[in-house]
C-alpha positions in Angstrom: -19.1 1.0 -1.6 -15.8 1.4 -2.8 -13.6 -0.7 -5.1 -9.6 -0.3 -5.5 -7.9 -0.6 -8.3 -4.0 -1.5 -7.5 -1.3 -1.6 -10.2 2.7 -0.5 -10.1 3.8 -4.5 -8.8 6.9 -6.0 -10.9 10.4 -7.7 -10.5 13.4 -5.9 -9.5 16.9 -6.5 -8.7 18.1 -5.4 -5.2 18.5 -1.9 -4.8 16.3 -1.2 -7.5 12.6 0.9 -7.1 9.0 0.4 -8.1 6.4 2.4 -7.1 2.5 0.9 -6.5 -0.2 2.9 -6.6 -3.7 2.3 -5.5 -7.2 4.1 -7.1 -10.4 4.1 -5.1 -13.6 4.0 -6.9 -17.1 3.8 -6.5 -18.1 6.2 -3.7 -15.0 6.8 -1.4 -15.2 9.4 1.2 -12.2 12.4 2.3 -12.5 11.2 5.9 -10.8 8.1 5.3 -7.2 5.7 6.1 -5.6 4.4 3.2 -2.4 1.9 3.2 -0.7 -1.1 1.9 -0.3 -4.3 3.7 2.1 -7.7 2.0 2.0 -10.7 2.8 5.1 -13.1 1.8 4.8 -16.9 1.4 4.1 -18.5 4.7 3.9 -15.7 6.5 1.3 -13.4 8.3 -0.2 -10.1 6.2 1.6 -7.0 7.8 1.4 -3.3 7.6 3.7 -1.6 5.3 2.5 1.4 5.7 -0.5 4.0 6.2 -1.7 7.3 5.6 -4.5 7.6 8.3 -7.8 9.9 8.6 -5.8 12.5 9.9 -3.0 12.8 7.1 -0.8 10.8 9.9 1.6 8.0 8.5 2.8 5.3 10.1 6.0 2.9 8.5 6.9 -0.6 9.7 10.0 -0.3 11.1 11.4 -2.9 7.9 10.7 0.1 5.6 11.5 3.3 7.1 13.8 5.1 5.0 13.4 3.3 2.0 9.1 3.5 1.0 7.4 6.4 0.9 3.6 6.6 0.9 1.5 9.6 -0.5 -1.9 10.1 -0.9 -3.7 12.7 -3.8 -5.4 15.7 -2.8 -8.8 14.2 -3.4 -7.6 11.3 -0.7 -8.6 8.8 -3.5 -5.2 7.4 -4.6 -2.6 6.2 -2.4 1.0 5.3 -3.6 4.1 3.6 -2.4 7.5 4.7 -4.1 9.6 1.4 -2.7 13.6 2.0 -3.1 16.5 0.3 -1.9 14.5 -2.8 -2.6 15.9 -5.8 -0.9 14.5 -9.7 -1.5 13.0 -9.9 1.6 10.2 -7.3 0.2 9.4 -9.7 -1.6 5.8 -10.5 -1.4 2.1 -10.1 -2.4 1.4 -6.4 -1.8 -2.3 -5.4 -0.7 -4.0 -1.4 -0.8 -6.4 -1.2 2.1 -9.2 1.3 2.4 -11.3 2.3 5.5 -13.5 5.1 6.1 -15.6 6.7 8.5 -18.8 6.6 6.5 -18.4 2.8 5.6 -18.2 2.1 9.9 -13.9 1.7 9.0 -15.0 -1.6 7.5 -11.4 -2.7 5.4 -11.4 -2.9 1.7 -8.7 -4.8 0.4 -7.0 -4.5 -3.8 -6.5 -7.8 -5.3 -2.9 -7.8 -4.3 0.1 -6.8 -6.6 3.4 -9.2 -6.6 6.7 -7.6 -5.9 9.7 -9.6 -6.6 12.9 -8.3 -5.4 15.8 -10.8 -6.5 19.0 -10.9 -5.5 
């Protein structure tokens, strides 16, 4: 089983940077996809972005240009550099974890909040 540990979430003005990172512990596996998700008030949880099984990464198209994700050599810690922060980042910010030992069952952090204001 694997637990993650997320921290990095704050309040910024716009145009400012924080950067979230996410640890898995427990028993987590190289073969794995690792990402963060937010979910803003009244809305739908979305992908931010992902760093799949295959060192692939994917962006929603809100963030391109602006987040960067990175994962450690170990594939145990993922992290999110966020710049040119605008308030409509704002939002409850989730790490995900699947691998291929676990089935790709999701693990979810405990969310971080990211406050962009304006």
């Amino acid at each position: 089983q694997v637990q993650l540990v997320e921290s990095g979430g704050g309040l910024v003005q716009a145009g400012g940077s924080l950067r979230l990172s996410c640890a898995a512990t427990g028993s987590p596996f190289v073969i794995n996809t690792m990402g963060w998700y937010r979910q803003a008030p009244g809305k739908q949880r979305e992908l931010v972005a992902r760093i799949g099984s295959s060192d692939d990464i994917s962006y929603a198209d809100s963030v391109k240009g602006r987040f960067t994700i990175s994962r450690d050599n170990g594939k145990t810690t993922v992290s999110l550099q966020m710049d040119s922060l605008k308030p409509e980042d704002t939002a409850v910010y989730y790490c995900n974890y699947r691998d291929i030992r676990l089935g790709w069952t999701d693990y979810w952090g405990q969310g971080t909040q990211v406050t962009v204001s304006s």
